[in-house]
C-alpha positions as CSV (number, residue, x, y, z in Angstrom):
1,X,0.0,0.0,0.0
2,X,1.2,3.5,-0.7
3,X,2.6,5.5,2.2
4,X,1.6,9.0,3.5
5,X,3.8,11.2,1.5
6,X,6.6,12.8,3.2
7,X,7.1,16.7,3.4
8,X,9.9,16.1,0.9
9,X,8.4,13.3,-1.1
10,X,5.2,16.3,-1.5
11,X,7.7,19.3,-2.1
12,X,9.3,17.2,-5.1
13,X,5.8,16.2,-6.3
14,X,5.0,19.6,-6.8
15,X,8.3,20.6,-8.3
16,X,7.6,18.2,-11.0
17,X,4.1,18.7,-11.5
18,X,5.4,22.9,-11.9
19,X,8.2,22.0,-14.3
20,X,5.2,20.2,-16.4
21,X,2.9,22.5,-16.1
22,X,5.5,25.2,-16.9
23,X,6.3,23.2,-20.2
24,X,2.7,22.5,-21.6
25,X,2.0,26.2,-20.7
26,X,5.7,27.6,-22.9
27,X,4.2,24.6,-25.6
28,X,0.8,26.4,-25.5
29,X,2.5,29.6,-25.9
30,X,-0.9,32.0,-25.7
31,X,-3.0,30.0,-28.4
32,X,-6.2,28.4,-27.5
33,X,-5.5,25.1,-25.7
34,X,-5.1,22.6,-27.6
35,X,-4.2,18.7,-26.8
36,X,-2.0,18.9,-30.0
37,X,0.0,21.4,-28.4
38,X,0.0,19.5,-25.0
39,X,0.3,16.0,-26.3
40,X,4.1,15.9,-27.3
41,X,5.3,17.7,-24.0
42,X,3.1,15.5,-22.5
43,X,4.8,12.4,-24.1
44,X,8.2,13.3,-23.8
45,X,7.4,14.4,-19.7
46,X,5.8,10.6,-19.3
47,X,8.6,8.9,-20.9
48,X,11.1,9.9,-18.9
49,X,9.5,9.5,-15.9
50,X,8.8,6.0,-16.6
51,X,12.6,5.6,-17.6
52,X,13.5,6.8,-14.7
53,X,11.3,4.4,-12.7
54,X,11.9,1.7,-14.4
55,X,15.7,2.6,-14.0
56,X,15.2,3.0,-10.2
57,X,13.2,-0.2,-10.1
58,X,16.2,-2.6,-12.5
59,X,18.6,-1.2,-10.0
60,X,16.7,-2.3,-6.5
61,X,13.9,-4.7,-7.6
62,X,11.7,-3.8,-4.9
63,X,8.3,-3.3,-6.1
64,X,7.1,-1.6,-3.3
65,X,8.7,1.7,-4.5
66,X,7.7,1.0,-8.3
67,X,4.4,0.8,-7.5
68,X,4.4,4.1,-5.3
69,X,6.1,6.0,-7.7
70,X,4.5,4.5,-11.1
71,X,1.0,5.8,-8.9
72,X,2.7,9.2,-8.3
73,X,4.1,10.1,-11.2
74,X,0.2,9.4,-12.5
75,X,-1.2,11.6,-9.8
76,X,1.4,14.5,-11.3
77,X,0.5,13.8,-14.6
78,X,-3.2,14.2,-14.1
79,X,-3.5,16.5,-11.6
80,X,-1.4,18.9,-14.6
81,X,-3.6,18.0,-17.0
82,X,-6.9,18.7,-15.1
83,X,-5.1,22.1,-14.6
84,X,-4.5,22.8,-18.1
85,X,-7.7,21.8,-19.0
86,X,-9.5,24.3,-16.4
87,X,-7.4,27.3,-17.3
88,X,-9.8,29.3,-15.3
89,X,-13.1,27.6,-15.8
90,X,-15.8,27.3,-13.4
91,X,-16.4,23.7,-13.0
92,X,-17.4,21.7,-10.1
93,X,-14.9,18.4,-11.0
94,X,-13.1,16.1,-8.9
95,X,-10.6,13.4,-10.0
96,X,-10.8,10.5,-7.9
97,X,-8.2,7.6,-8.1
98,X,-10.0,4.2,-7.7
99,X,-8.5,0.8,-7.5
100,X,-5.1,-0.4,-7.5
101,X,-4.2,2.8,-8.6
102,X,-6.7,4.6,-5.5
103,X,-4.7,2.0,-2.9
104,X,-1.7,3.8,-4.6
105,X,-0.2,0.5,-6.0
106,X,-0.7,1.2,-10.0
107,X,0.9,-1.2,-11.7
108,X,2.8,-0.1,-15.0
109,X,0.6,-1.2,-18.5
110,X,-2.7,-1.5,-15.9
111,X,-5.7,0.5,-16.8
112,X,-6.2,4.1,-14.9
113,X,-9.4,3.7,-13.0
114,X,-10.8,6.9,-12.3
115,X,-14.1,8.5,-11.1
116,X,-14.9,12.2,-12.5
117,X,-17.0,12.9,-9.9
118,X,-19.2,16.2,-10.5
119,X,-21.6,18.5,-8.9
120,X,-24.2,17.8,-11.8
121,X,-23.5,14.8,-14.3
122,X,-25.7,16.9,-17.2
123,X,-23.2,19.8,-17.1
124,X,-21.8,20.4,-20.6
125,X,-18.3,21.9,-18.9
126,X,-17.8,19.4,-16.8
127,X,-18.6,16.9,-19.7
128,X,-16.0,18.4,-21.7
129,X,-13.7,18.7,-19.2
130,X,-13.4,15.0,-18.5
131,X,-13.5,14.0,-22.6
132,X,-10.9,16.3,-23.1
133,X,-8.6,14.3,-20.3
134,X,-9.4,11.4,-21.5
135,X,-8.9,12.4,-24.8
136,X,-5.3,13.1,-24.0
137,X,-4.9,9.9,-21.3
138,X,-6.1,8.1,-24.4
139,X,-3.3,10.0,-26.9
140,X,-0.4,9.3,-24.4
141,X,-1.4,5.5,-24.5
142,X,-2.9,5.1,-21.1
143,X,-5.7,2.6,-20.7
144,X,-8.4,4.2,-19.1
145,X,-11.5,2.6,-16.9
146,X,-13.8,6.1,-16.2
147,X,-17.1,6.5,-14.8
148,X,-18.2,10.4,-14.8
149,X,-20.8,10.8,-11.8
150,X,-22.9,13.6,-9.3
151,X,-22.3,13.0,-6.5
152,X,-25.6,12.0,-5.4
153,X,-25.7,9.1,-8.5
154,X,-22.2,7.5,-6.9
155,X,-23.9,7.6,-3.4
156,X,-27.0,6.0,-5.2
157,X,-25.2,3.2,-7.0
158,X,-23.0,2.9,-4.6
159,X,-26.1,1.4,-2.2
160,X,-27.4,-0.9,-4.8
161,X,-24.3,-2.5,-6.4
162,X,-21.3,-4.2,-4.7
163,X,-18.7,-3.5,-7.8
164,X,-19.1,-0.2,-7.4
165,X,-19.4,0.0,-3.7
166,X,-16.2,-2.1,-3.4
167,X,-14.9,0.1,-6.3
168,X,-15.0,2.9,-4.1
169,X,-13.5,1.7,-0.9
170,X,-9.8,2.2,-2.2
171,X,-11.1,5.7,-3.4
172,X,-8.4,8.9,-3.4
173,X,-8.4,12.3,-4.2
174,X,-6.3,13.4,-6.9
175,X,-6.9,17.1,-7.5
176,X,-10.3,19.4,-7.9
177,X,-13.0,20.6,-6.5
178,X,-12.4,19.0,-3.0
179,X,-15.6,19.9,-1.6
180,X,-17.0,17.5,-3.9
């Protein structure tokens, strides 16, 4: 199971996720955001932090720490994307890590569960929102299992179906609207 991050462990998370951020934002450079614009930076960022793990990882052989850091490195990746992808909007949207990857052991090639949880399922932002990051999760090769929920409908289905109940036991904030 993933540890509590460390003050350092968190300081270098948000290093990384600022030097991304500050990469897709140069890439954008002022034009309308665009995916194309974001995908490369995107790619090359990913690649090299899976290197790096996997370096880390051929070194040691401990899988504790690749698992950790494979969910991390996910949790940056996202958590820059969703901010791209905002760029000011209003939107009620939280992502929500479920699964292996919510217990914070994401295995590399296994599928991204995630839960878009929203204030109103029918809202056309927040519908966009999550298409566009998927979209891009999609682009970068990631295999993605999604649900896009209110709050209220995940509480709902939540009491009437054991999958999704169990589902949400390893839930995890990832970034958004934590009110949510």
């Amino acid at each position: 199971m993933c540890s509590t991050p460390t003050k350092r462990a968190t300081a270098e998370a948000a290093a990384k996720k600022n030097r991304l951020l500050e990469a897709c934002r140069a890439a954008q450079s002022k034009k309308p955001l665009s995916k194309e614009l974001l995908l490369p930076v995107l790619r090359e960022w990913l690649t090299a932090e899976k290197e790096a793990i996997r370096a880390e990882f051929m070194q040691t052989g401990k899988p504790g720490p690749l698992l950790s850091q494979h969910t991390h490195m996910l949790d940056t990746l996202l958590s820059a994307v969703l901010e791209m992808a905002l760029q000011g909007a209003s939107a009620r949207l939280a992502l929500v890590a479920v699964g292996g990857y919510g217990r914070g052991e994401h295995f590399p090639h296994s599928d991204v569960d995630l839960l878009f949880l929203v204030a109103d399922a029918t809202d056309a932002t927040t519908t966009r929102l999550t298409e566009f990051i998927l979209y891009i999760l999609w682009d970068l090769g990631l295999k993605v299992g999604q649900s896009h929920r209110a709050v209220d409908e995940a509480i709902t289905l939540a009491a009437t179906d054991y999958s999704i109940r169990t589902t949400l036991l390893d839930a995890r904030f990832i970034d958004g609207d934590k009110q949510l």
